[in-house]
N, C-alpha and C positions, 0 to 999 in steps of 0.2 A: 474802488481799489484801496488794498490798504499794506503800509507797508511793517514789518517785524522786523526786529534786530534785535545780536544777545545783547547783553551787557556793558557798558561802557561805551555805546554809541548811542546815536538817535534823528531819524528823520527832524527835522527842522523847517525847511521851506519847499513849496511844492513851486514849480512852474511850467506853465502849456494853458490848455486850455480846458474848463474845469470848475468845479462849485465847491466847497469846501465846506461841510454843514457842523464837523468838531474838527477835534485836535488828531483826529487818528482815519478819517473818512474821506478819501475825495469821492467825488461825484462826475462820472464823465457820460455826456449824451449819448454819444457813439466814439467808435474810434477801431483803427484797422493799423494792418503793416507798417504803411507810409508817415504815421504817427511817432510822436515822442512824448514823454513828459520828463522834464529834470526835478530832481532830489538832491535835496541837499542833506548831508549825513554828519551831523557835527561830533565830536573825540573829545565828553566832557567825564571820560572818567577810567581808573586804568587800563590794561591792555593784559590780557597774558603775555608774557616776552616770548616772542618765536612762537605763538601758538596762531588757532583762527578766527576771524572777527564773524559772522553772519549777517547775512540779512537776507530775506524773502519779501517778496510783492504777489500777493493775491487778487486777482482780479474776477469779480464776479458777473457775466452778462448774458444777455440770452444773442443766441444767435440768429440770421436771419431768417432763419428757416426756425424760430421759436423755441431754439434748444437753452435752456438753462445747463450753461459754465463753468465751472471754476478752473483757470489759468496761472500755474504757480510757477516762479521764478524761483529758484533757488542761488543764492552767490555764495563761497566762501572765500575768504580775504586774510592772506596771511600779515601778524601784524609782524615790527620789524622794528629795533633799538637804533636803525644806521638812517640817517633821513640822503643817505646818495642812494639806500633801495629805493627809496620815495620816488626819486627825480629819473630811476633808472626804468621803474614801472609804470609813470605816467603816461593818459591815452591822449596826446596832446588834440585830435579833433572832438572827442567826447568834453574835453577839457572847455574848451571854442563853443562848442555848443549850448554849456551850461551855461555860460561870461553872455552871449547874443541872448538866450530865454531869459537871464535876471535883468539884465539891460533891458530889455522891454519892459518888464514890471520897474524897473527904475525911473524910466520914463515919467512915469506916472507922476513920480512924486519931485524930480527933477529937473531940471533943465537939460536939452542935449551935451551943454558944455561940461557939467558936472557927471557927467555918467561919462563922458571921454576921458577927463581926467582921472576919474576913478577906474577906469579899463587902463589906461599908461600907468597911473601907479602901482596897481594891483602886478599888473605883468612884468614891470621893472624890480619888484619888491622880491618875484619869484629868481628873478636873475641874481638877484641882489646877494639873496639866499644861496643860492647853488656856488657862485661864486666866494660868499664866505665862511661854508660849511663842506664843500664838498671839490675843491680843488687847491692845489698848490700855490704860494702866494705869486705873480705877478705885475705887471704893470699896472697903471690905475686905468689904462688908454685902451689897455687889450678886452675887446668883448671873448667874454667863454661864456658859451652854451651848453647845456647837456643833450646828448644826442636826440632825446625823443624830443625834447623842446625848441631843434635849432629851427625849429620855421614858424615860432612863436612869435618875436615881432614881423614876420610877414601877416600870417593870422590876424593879429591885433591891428595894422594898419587897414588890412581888409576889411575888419570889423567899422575900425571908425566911420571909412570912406564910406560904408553901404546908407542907403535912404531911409533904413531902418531908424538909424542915429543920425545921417548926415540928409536928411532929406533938404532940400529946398525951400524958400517960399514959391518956388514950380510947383512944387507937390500938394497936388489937393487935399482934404481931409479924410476924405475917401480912398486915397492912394494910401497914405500914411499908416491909417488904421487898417489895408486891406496887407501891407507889407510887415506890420507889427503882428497881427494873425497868423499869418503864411508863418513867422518865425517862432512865434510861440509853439508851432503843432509840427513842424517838420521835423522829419526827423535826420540820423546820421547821412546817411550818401548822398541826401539834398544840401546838408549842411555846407559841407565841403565843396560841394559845385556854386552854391547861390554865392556864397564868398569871395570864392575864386576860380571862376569863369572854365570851365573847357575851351582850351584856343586847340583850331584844327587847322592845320595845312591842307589845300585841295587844289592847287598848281602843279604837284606833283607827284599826283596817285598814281597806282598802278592800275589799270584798268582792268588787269586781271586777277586781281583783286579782293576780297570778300569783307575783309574782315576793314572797322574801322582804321582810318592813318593815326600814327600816333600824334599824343597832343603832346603842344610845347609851352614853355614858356608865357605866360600871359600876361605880356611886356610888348611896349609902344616898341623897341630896339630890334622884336621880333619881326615886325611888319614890313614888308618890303611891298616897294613900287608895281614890281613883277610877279606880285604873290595874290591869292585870292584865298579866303582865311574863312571858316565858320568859327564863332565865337557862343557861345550858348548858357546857361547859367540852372537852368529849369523852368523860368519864369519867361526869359525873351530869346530868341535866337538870332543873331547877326551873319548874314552874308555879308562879306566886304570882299568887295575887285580892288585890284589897284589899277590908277593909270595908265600905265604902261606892260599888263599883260601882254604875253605873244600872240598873235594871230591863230597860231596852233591849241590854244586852249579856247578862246572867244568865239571863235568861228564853231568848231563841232558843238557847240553847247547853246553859245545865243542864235547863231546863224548869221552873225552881222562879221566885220572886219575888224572892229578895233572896240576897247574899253567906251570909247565917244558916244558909240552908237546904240549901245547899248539904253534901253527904257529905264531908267532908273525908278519910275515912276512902280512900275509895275516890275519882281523878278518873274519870271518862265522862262522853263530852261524847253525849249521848243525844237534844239535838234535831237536826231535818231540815232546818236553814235556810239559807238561803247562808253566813250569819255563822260558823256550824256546821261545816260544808263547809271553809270557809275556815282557820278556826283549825289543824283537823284536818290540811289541807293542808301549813300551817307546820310542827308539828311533825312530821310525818312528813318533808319537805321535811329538816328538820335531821337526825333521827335517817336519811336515806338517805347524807347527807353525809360521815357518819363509820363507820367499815373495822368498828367495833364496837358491837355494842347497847348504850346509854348505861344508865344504872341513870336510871328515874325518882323524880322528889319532886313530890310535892304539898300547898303550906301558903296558909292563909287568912289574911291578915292578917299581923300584926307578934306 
């Protein structure tokens, strides 16, 4: 793969997964759809005012079936005098994505606590900016956001918490290194799920029904007593009951009378009823979604 641009920019740092043999070549074993790789494009020299920037990525490979390739990219990028276009054109999940792949190669050379720091500074510094170039003066107290950024520090918190960077000494060496992979090569729609979870309602489907329930909030405030919730990310999926479900959802699905009796050991959903039908549906609907068999979990209660 190699990347071009016109004048007054320039590829700089490559991140995913990948050989690098010069200054202008990556080298990738294989690679498909469900792939990423981030670029970094640095702005060391001038701009046309109001004119277009360029850049192209050519990728040369043979296919499975033994076809020799070439896959061209083409971008054009208007440049722009006003830095509130900046903040008004940003792709705040592309954004997230690049921050999680150099975070990993950061790893490398740092400590976790110094690569968190440098994600809150970095992120705070963006706010910093919008607020003292691109808004009217206020209080020192008031947070302002710019539209496409406002779920930036949720992102960023997402980012910190994940095992990526927050991993445990739970986490074997094997976990660690298979979760810093998985992040280097994912690409955008895994992005945004691995981070921030899919939470599903399924106490209150409609049995007649087809299409996924919508997702909410993926927040502890969400979760009721009475509710029973898929939770899913890409990587693991979570059934959760609550305690005190109604008899009219546990009965057609487990076949027993109350959350209690339920196996917690083992999930099977073992009745024959639409409700049944239906659940089943869901998750299977999720797990066909995703390129990989999810790992399941199944918990009762809190």
């Amino acid at each position: 793969m190699r990347v071009r641009t016109s004048g007054g920019i320039r590829p700089t740092d490559f991140y995913g997964q990948f050989f690098v043999t010069n200054t202008t070549d990556v080298e990738l074993a294989s690679i498909d759809c469900n792939k990423s790789v981030a670029i970094e494009i640095k702005h060391d020299d001038k701009l046309p005012p109001e004119g277009n920037i360029y850049l192209q990525i050519a990728l040369l490979f043979t296919s499975i079936s033994g076809q020799r390739r070439l896959r061209i990219l083409n971008l054009a990028l208007r440049a722009t005098n006003t830095i509130a276009d900046v903040f008004k054109s940003c792709d705040l999940d592309a954004m997230m994505l690049f921050f999680a792949k150099q975070a990993c190669f950061k790893l490398l050379e740092l400590t976790p606590k110094q690569v968190k720091d440098n994600l809150i500074n970095r992120s705070a510094q963006i706010l910093a900016c919008y607020r003292e170039y691109c808004t009217s003066p206020t209080s020192a107290g008031q947070l302002i956001l710019p539209e496409c950024l406002k779920l930036l520090p949720l992102y960023v918190s997402c980012l910190l918490k994940n095992d990526v960077i927050s991993g445990g000494s739970d986490m074997t060496i094997d976990d660690r290194s298979y979760v810093m992979q998985f992040v280097l090569t994912m690409d955008l729609n895994m992005f945004v799920s691995y981070f921030y979870p899919r939470f599903i309602p399924i106490h209150n489907v409609d049995v007649d029904d087809n299409e996924l329930p919508m997702s909410i909030r993926c927040t502890h405030e969400k979760m009721l007593e009475v509710g029973a919730y898929i939770l899913e990310n890409g990587v693991h999926l979570f059934v959760w009951l609550g305690q005190s479900l109604p008899q009219t959802f546990i009965q057609p699905i487990f076949g027993v009378q109350c959350t209690q009796q339920v196996n917690a050991e083992r999930f099977a959903i073992i009745g024959d009823t639409p409700l049944a039908q239906r659940v089943h549906n869901i998750i299977d609907t999720i797990m066909r979604e995703r390129t990989r068999n999810m790992r399941f979990h199944f918990r009762i209660g809190w």
